[in-house]
Each structure stands twice: as C-alpha cells, then as structure tokens.
C-alpha positions as CSV (number, residue, x, y, z in Angstrom):
1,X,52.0,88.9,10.4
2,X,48.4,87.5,10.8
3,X,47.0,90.3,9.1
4,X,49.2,89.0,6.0
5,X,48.5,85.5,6.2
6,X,44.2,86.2,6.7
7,X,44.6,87.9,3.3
8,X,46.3,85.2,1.6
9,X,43.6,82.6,2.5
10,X,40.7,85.0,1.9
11,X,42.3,85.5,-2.1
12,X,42.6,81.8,-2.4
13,X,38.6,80.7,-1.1
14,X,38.0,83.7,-3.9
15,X,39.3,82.7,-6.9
16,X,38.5,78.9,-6.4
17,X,34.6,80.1,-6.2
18,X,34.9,82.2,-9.3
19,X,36.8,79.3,-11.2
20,X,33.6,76.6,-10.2
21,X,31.1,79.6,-11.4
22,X,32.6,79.8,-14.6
23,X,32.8,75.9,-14.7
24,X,29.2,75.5,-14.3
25,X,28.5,78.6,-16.7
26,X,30.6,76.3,-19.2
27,X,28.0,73.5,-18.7
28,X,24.9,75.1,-18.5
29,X,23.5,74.9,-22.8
30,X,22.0,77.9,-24.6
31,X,18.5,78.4,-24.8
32,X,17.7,78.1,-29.1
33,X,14.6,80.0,-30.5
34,X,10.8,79.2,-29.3
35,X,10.0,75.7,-29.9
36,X,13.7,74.9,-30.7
37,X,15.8,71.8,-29.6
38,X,17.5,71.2,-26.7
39,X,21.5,70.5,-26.1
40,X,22.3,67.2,-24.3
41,X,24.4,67.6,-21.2
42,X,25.3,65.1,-18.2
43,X,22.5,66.3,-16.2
44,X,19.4,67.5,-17.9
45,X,17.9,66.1,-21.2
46,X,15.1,68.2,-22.6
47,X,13.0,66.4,-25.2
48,X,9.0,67.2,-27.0
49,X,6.3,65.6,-25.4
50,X,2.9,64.8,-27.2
51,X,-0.7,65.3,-25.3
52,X,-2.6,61.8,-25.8
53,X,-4.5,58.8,-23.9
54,X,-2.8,56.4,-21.4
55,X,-3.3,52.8,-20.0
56,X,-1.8,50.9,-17.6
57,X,-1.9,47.5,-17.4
58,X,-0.2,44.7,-15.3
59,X,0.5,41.1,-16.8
60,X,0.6,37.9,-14.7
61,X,0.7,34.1,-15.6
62,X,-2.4,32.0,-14.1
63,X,-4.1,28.6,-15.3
64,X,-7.9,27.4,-16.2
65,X,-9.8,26.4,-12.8
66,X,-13.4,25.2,-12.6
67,X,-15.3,27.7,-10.7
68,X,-16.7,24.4,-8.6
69,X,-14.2,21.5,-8.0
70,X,-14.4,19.2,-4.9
71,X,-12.2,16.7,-3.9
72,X,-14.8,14.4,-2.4
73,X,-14.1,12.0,1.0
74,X,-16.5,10.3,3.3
75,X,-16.7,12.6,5.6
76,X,-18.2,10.9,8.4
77,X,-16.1,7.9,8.9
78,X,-15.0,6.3,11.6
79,X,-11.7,4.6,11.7
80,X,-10.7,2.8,8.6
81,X,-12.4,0.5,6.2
82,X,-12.3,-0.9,2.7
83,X,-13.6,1.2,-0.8
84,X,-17.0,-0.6,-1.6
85,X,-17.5,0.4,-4.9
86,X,-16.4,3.0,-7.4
87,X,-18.9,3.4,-9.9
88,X,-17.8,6.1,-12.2
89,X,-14.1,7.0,-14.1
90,X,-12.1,9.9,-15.0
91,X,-13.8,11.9,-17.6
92,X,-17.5,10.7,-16.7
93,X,-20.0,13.1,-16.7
94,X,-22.4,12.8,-13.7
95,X,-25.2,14.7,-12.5
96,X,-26.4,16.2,-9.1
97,X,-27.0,14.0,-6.2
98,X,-25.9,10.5,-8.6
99,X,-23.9,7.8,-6.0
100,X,-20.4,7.8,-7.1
101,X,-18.9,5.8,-4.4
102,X,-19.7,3.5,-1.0
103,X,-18.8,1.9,1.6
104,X,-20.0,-1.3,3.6
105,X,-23.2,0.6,5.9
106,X,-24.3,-2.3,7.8
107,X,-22.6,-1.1,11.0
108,X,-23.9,2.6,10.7
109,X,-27.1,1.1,9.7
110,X,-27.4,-0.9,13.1
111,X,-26.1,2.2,14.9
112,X,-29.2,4.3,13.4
113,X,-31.5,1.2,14.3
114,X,-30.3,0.9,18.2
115,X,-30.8,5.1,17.7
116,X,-34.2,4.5,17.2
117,X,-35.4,2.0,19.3
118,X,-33.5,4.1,22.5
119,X,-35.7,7.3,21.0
120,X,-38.8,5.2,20.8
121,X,-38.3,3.9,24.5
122,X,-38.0,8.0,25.4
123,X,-40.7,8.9,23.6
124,X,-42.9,6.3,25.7
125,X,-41.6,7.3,28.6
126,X,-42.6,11.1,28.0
127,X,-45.7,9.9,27.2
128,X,-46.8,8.1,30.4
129,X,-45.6,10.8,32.0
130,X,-47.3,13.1,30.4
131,X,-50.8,11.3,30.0
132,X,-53.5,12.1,32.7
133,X,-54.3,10.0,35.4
134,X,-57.5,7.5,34.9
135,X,-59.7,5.5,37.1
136,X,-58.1,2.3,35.6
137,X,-54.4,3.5,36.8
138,X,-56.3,4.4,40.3
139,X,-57.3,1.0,40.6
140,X,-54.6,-0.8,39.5
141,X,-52.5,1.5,42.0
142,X,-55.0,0.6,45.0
143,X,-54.5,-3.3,43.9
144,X,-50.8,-3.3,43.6
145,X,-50.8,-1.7,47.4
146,X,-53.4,-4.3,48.6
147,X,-51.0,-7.1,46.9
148,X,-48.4,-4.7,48.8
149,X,-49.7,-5.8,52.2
150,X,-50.8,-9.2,51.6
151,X,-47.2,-9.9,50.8
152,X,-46.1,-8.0,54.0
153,X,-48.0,-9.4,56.2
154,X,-47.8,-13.3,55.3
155,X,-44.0,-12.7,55.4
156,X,-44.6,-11.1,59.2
157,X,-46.3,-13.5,60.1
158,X,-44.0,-16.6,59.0
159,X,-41.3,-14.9,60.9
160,X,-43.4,-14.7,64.0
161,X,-44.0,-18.1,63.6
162,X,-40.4,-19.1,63.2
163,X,-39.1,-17.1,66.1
164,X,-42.4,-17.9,68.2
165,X,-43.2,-21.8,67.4
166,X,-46.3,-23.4,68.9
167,X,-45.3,-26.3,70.2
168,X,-48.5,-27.7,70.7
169,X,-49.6,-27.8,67.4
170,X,-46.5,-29.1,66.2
171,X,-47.0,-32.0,68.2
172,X,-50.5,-32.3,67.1
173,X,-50.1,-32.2,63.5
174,X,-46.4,-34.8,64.3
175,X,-49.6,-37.0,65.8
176,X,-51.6,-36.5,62.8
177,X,-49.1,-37.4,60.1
178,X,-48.2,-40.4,62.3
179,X,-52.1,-41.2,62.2
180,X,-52.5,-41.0,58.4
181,X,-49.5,-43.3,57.8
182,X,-50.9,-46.1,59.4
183,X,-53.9,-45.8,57.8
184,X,-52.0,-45.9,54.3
185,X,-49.9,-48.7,55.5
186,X,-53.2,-50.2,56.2
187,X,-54.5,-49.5,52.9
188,X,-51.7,-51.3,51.0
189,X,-51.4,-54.6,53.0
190,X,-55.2,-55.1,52.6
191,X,-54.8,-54.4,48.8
192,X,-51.9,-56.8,48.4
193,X,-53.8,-59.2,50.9
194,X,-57.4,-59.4,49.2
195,X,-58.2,-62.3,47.6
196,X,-61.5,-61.5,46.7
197,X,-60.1,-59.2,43.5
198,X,-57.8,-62.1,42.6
199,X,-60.5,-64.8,42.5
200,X,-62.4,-62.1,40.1
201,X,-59.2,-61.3,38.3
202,X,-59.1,-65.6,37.5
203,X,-62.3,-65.6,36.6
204,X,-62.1,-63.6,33.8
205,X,-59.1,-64.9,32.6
206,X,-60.8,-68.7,32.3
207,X,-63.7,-66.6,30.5
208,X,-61.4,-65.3,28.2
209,X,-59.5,-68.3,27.5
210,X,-63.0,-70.6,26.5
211,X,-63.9,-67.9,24.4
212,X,-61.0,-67.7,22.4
213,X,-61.3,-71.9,22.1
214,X,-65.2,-71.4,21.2
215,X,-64.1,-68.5,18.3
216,X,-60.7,-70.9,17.4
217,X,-63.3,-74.1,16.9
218,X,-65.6,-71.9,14.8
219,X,-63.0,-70.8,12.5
220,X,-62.2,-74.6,12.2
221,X,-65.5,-75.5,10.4
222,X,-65.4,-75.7,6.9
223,X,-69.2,-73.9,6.6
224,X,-69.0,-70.9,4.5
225,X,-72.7,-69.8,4.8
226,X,-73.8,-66.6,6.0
227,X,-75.6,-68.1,9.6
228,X,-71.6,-69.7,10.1
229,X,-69.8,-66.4,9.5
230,X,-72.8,-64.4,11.8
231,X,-71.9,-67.2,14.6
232,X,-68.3,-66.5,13.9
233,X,-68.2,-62.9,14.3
234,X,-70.5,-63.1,17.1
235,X,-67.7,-65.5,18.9
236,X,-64.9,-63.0,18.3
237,X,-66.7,-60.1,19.7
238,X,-67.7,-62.3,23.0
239,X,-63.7,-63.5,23.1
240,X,-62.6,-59.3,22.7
241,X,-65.4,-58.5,25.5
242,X,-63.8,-60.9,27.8
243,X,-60.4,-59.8,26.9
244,X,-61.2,-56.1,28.0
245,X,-62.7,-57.1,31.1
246,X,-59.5,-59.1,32.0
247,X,-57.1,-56.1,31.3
248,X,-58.9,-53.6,32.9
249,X,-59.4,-55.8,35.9
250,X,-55.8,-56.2,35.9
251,X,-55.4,-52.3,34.9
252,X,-57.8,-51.3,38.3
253,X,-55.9,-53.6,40.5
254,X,-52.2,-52.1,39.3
255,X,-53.9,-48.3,39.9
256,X,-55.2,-49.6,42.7
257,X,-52.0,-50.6,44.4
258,X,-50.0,-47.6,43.2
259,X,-52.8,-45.1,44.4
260,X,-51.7,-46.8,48.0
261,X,-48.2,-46.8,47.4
262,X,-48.2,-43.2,46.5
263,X,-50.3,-42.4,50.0
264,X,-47.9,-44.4,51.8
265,X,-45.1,-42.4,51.1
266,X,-46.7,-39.2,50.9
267,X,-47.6,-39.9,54.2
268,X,-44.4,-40.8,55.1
269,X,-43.1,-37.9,53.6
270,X,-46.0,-35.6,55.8
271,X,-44.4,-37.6,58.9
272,X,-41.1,-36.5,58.3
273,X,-41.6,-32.9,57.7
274,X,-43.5,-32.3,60.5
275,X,-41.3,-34.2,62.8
276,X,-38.5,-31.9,61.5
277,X,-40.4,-29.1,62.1
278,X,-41.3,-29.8,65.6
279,X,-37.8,-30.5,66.2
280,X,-36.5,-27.5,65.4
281,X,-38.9,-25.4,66.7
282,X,-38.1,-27.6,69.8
283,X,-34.1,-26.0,69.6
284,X,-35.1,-23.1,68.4
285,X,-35.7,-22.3,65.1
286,X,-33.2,-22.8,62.1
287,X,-30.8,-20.1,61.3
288,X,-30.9,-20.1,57.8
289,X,-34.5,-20.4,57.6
290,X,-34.5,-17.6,60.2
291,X,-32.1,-15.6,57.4
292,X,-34.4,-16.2,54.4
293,X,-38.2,-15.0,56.6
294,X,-36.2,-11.3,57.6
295,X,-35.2,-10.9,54.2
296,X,-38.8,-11.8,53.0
297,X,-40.1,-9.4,55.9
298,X,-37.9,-6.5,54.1
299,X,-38.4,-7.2,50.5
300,X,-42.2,-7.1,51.3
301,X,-42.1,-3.7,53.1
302,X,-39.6,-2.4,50.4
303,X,-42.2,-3.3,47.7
304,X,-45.2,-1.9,50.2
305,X,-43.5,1.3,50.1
306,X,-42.7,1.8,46.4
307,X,-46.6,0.8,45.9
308,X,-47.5,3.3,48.3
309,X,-45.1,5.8,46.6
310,X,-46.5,5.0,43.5
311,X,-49.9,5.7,44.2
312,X,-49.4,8.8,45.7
313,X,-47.7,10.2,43.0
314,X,-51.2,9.1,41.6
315,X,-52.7,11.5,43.5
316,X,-50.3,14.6,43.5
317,X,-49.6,14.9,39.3
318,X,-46.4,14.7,37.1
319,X,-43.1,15.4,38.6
320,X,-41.8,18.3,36.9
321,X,-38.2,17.1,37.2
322,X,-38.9,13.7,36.0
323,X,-40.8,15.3,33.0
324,X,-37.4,18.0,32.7
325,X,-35.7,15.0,32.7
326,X,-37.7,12.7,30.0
327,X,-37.7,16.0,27.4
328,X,-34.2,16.3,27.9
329,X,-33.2,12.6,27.3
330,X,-36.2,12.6,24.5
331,X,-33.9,15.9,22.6
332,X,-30.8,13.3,23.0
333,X,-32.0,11.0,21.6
334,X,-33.8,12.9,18.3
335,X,-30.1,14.4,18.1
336,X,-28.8,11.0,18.1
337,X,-30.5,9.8,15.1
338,X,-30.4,12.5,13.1
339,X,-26.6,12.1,13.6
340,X,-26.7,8.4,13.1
341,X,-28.9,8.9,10.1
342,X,-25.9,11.6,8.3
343,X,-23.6,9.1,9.3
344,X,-25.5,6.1,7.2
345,X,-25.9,8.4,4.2
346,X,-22.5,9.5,4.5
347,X,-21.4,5.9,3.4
348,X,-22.2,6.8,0.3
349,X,-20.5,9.7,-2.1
350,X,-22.3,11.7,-4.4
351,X,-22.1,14.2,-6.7
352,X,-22.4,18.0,-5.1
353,X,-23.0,19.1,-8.6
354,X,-23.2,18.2,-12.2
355,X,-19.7,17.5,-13.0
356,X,-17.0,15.7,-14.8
357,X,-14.8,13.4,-12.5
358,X,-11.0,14.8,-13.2
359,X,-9.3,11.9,-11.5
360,X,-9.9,8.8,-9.3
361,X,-7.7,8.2,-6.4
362,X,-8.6,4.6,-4.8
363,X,-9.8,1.5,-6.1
364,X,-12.6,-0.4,-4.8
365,X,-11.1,-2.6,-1.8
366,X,-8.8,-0.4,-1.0
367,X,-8.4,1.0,2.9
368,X,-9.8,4.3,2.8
369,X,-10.1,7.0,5.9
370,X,-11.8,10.4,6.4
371,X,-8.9,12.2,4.9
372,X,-8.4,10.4,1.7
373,X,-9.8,11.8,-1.4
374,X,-12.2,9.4,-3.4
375,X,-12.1,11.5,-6.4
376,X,-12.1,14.8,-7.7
377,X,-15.0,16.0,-9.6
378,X,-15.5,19.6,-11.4
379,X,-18.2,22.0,-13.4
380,X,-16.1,22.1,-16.8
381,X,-18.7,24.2,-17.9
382,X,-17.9,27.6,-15.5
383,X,-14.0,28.3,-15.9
384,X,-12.2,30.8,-14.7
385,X,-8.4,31.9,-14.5
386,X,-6.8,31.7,-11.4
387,X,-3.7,34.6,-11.8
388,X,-0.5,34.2,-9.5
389,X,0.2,38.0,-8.5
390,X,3.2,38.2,-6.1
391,X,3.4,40.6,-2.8
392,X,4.4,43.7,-4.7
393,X,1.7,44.4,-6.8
394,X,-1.0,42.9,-5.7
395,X,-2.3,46.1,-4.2
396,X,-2.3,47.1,-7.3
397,X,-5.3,44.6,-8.3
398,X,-8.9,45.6,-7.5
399,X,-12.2,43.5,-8.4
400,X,-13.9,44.4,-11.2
401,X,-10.7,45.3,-13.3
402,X,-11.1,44.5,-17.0
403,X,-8.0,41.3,-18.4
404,X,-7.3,40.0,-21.6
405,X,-6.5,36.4,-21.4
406,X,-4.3,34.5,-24.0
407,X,-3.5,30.9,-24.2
408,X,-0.2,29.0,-25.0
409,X,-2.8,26.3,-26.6
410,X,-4.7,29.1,-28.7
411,X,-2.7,31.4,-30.2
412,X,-4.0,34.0,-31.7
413,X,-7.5,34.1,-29.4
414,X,-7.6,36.6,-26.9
415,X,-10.9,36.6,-24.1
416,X,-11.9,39.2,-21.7
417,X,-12.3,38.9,-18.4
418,X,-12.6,40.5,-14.9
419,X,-10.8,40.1,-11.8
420,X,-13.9,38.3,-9.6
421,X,-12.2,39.4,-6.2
422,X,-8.9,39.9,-4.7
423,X,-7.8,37.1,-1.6
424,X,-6.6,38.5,1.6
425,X,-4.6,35.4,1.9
426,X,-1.3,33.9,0.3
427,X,0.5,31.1,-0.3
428,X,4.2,31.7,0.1
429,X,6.4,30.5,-2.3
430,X,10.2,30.7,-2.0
431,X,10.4,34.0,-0.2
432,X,8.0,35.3,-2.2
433,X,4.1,35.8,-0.6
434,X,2.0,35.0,-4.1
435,X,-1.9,35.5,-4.3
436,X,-4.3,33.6,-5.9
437,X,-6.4,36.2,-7.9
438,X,-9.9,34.5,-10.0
439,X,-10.8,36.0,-13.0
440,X,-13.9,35.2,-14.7
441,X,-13.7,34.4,-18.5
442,X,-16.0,36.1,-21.4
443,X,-16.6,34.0,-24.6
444,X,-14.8,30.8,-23.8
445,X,-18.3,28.8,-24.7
446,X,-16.4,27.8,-28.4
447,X,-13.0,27.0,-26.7
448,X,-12.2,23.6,-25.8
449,X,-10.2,24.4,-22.9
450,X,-8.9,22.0,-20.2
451,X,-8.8,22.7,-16.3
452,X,-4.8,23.0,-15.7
453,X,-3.9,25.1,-18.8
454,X,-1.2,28.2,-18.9
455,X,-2.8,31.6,-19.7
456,X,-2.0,34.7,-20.1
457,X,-3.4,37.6,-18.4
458,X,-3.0,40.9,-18.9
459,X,-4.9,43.1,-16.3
460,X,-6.0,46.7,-16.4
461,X,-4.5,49.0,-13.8
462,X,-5.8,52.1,-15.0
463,X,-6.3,55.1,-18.0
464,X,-5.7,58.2,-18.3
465,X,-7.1,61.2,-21.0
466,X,-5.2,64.0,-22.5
467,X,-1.8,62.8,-20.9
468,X,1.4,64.0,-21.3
469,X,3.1,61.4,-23.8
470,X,7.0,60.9,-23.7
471,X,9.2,59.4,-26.4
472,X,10.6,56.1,-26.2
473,X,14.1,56.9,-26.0
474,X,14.7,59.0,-22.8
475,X,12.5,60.0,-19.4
476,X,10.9,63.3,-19.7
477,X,11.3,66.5,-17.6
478,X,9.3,69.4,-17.3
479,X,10.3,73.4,-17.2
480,X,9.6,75.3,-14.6
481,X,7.1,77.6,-16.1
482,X,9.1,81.0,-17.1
483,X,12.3,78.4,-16.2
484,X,15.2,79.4,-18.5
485,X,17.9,77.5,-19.9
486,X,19.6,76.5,-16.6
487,X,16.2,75.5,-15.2
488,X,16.4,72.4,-12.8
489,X,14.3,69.5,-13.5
490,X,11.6,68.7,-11.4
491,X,12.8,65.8,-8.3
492,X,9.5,63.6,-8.9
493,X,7.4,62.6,-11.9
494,X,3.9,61.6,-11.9
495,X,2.7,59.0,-14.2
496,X,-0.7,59.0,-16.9
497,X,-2.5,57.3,-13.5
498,X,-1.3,59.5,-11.0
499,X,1.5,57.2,-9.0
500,X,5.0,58.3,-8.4
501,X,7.6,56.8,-10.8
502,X,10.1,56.2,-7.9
503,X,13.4,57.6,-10.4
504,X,12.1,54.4,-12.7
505,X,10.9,55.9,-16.3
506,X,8.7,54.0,-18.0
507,X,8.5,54.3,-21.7
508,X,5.3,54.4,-24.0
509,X,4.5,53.2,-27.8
510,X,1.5,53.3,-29.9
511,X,0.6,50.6,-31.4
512,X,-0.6,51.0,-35.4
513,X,-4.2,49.3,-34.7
514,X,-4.5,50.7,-31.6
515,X,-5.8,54.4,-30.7
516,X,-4.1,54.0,-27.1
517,X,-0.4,54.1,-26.5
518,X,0.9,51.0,-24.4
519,X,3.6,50.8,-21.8
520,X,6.6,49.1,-22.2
C-alpha cells in the first residue's frame, strides 16, 4: 500500500520538472548568425555596443562670491555707544587701510594715557632699582639716619620730661615770667605817664602851625617877582619839614606804646604758660599730652628704623625679589598699553583690503555694539563660484577638478573653472547636509558680474578612453565569453570611470560638435 502511493508522488515531482524545463526551453531565443541580432525576451536584452571616449560630469547650482568679503565691526568695544561717523556708501570704492567708520575715542584715549603714565612710574621704579649705589645716595642715607635720631631722641626726652617734671625749674622760670611782667607793666605806665614826649609832641605842633601862617601870609602878597616866589617856596618847604616832624613824633610815640602793649601781654601770656605747666607737673602730668609724647616716641623709632633699613640695603645691593617684582609689574604694564593702544585704534574701521562696500548697516548716531556689522565690504575684482553640493555626492568632488560655469544673466557664455578645495564642514539644510564647494573662475575679466548671481556649474568627475559605449535606448549586458544563447547576464556593471552602477543604467549621447559622448 505504501509502496503504491511512494510511486504515485515520485511520477507527479517528475513530470512537473520536465513540464518547467520545457517552459524555460520555450523562453530561452535562438542564437542568429555571427554578428546577428538579438530576440527581446522578459529577461535579457542583447544590444551592439560601440568602443569610444567617456566623461563624467556632475552639475550643481552655486552663486558669484568675492574671494575676500568682511563684514566689518569694532571689534574691541566695550559696552555700547553711538556710530560716530560713516564716511563711505554702498558701491564706494575704497582702498587698503582708508577710515571708513568711528566712534567717540576719548575714553579709550584717556585709558591709553593712565596706561602710560602707570608704565612710566614702573619703568622708574626698575630703574632706581637697578642703578648702582653712589657716594651721594651714601650720604644722603647717613643724613636721613642722623635726622633719624635727632627726631628720636628730642621725642625721648620730652617724654622723660613729662613723666619726670623738675619742679624746681618750673618754679624758677613761673618766678621769671612773673619778673618780666612787671617790668612790662612798668614799661607802659612810664610811656603813658611821660610828659616830657608830650611837651616835645606840642612843640612841634605850634612850629607847624606858625609856619603854615608865615607860607599862608606869603601867598597873600600880591608880589609876583622871582625873590617873592623863592621866599614862598622856601616857606612851604619849612611848613612840610615841620609837618613831618609832628607826624613822626606822633608816629614814634603810637609804636612806642604798642611795642609795650605787645610785651605786656606777651609777658602775660609767658606767665600763664608757665604757671600751667608747673601746675600740672605739680599733679602729675597731663594725660593727653602724656598720649601725644609716646606716640611721638614711636613714630620716631619707626622712622629710625626704616632709615636704618634703608641704608643698609645701601650697603648689601638690589633685592632680587623686589627687582623680580619691578620687571614683572614693568611687562604688565608694556602689555597694558599695547592693549589700550589696539583698543584706541580699534575706534576706528578701516578697510582690510581694496574693496567695494556691498552694503551699510547703521547710520551715524546709531547704538552700535561689538557684534553689529558696520558694513560689508568686498574685492569685486577676485570672484569665484561658491557650488551647493548635497551629502551624496560630495565625495564625489576633488580639488583641482576642471567646471564649466554658465550664467542665468549671460546666456550663451560659458567660463572654466576649478574646484579650489573641498570643505569638511556643512551647513544642513532641511534634512539635507549641503557643502559649500569654491570654484575659481577663468576669463571673467570682460564679464560684468555681480556678487549674489545664479550659475551654473558643471563639474568634471572623470574620463575614460576606448570605453565600451551603449545605446540610448536600453542598459547593456555582456556575454560570457564562449556564452551561448541562454547565457546569463552579468549581476554588476561597471561604468567608463570604474564605479558600480548600483542596477541604475545610465545612458550616453554624442553630441554633433563634440568628439566625447555625454551622459544623460
């Protein structure tokens, strides 16, 4: 029974083998004569190729760049401020190093001036460090510690006095003062009481009073002769000499009595003082003044130290870490004005290069900041194409690689070019990574052209010699060689420039004026 039913199944996997042999027999075309045609079928077409030259070329869509364009800004500012002046426009032509645009400096220029003076006070201070040590320094050393002591000392020794009073002497010069006040007392009441300087004093008034009446009767006479007018003058100068002898009588006794005045209470003043003094060295000094002689004591050994100190380091040299010190602040402060000097030049803008300004951004009195662009200036006279090639083929693009640029502007004129370099760097656009490819332009001298314009560029990948050239109206396949009519077509293609076609044919066509076939 199983024996049967094996034998069945064995016929049945037979005959449905022989039936798909004869199937594909069916579909499999004849072979024609040598050189003949072949039949189309759903799997293989089989077509004549042609042995000629390849190239492969890749075409992108770029614009016209300046090969130098700078958006300018002051650089260096601080903090905001107002646009000074703007002194050029859009489409001005400028040259290397002209001012183009300021701002107020006087703050950066007082910044560089307190730079300077704080580097000239460090340079000064290297310097005494560094000079030698004279004779004059010696002896000005050796004075300033004599001074030094002096000081010292008279402040010991007022303390002494103060905590230490002599009594004695007090008392004697209390006696003294008491002594040379009478006497000045004295002095004034026998001033004020002498009537001898009075009696003088009334002389000379009576003198001057008949000689003015002798020179007022002479004036009276109607004589007009010269012997009148010599008696006449010689009466007015009498009446004047009488006149200063009254005034500076009067004059000697007024000095006179002030001198004594001014005795008497400088005497009394004397009196006082020393009656104070005696006082309170009788209860035991003054606190205060106390206070004020130990600070004087310290002060004066403080300042007898440094003087000491200072002459020492007379002897002994430099310090080497006070002259570590003074280069070090000395290279501070060069640093400082060289960076307070960029800043004061950077107040003002100029031109990197000779140029055309593209656009202007600000006005003059506007705000304006480190970040915001003045103006944008470029070389119109170096272009170049800037090519957008996107993530898939940029690997594709190598520097050096011959283009052919077209322009939407100027139809008709085609330039070469050369890819300048490839950017490791995109810019991603959509979901799209796109590079930024420059290519330099050949014979664009004659061409007005305009930084911003659409062109055209059409780079070559690659060529190839004595390449296998297929038709344009179907992918070509290869025969195995010896292959017969049911030969297989080969699984991969190359192309003319030796990459894989990844099961995407590419078709070719000659152009009339060309000697190249182009891809389509």
């Amino acid at each position: 029974m199983k024996t049967a039913r094996y034998g069945a199944l064995a016929l049945i996997l037979l005959a449905v083998a022989a039936g798909g042999f004869f199937f594909i027999r069916s579909r499999t075309p004849p072979t024609g004569g040598e050189g003949g045609g072949a039949a189309s079928s759903g799997y293989t077409q089989i077509v004549d190729v042609q042995v000629g030259n390849l190239s492969a070329s890749l075409s992108v869509v770029g614009q016209v760049e300046a090969e130098q364009q700078e958006d300018l800004t002051f650089t260096r500012l601080n903090g905001t401020t107002k646009l000074l002046t703007l002194a050029v426009a859009a489409g001005h032509t400028v040259t290397a190093g002209q001012v183009l645009a300021t701002i107020d400096p006087a703050a950066y220029q007082q910044a560089l001036d307190q730079a300077k003076s704080s580097l000239q006070a460090a340079e000064e201070t290297l310097a005494d460090l560094q000079t030698p040590v004279t004779d004059l320094a010696r002896a000005q050393a050796d004075l300033a510690v004599a001074q030094a002591n002096l000081q010292n000392q008279t402040a010991q020794d007022t303390l002494t006095d103060l905590l230490h009073p002599d009594i004695a002497s007090l008392t004697i010069k209390v006696t003294d003062a008491q002594r040379t006040l009478n006497e000045a007392q004295a002095s004034l009441a026998s001033l004020q009481s002498d009537r001898t300087a009075a009696t003088r004093l009334d002389k000379l008034r009576e003198t001057e009073a008949t000689t003015a009446a002798e020179r007022a009767r002479l004036a009276a006479e109607t004589y007009n002769d010269t012997f009148h007018q010599d008696r006449l003058r010689v009466a007015f100068n009498t009446m004047m000499n009488a006149r200063d002898a009254r005034i500076t009588a009067e004059l000697q006794q007024q000095a006179d009595l002030l001198k004594a005045q001014s005795q008497l209470r400088k005497a009394q003043t004397s009196l006082a003082d020393a009656q104070e003094v005696l006082a309170e060295a009788q209860a035991g000094g003054d606190k205060l003044t106390l206070a004020k002689a130990r600070l004087a004591v310290q002060q004066a050994q403080v300042a007898q130290a440094e003087a000491q100190e200072n002459r020492s380091q007379l002897d002994e040299g430099p310090d080497t870490v006070k002259l570590a010190t003074a280069q070090a602040d000395l290279d501070k402060k060069r640093l400082a004005v060289t960076d307070a000097e960029a800043a004061l030049a950077a107040t003002q803008i100029m031109a990197p290069f000779a140029g055309t300004i593209l656009q202007t951004h600000v006005e003059p009195g506007d705000l304006v900041t480190a970040n915001t662009r003045i103006l944008t200036v470029a070389n119109l006279q170096t272009l170049q194409i800037v090519a957008a090639v996107d993530e898939t083929t940029i690997r594709q693009i190598a520097a050096g690689q011959a283009a052919q640029v077209t322009f939407d502007a100027f139809l008709g004129r085609t330039l070469r070019g050369q890819v300048a370099s490839v950017p490791l760097q995109g810019t991603l656009q959509g979901d799209v990574m796109v590079y930024s490819v420059p290519i330099t332009l050949t014979g664009a001298v004659d061409l007005p052209l305009l930084v911003g314009m659409t062109a055209n560029v059409k780079v070559e990948l690659g060529q190839a010699t004595n390449a296998l050239l297929v038709p344009d109206h179907g992918p070509a396949t290869q025969r195995r060689p010896g292959a017969g009519a049911g030969s297989q077509p080969q699984r991969s293609q190359r192309r003319a420039a030796g990459r894989p076609r990844r099961n995407r044919p590419q078709r070719w066509h000659q152009h009339p004026d060309r000697a190249r076939p182009q891809p389509r």
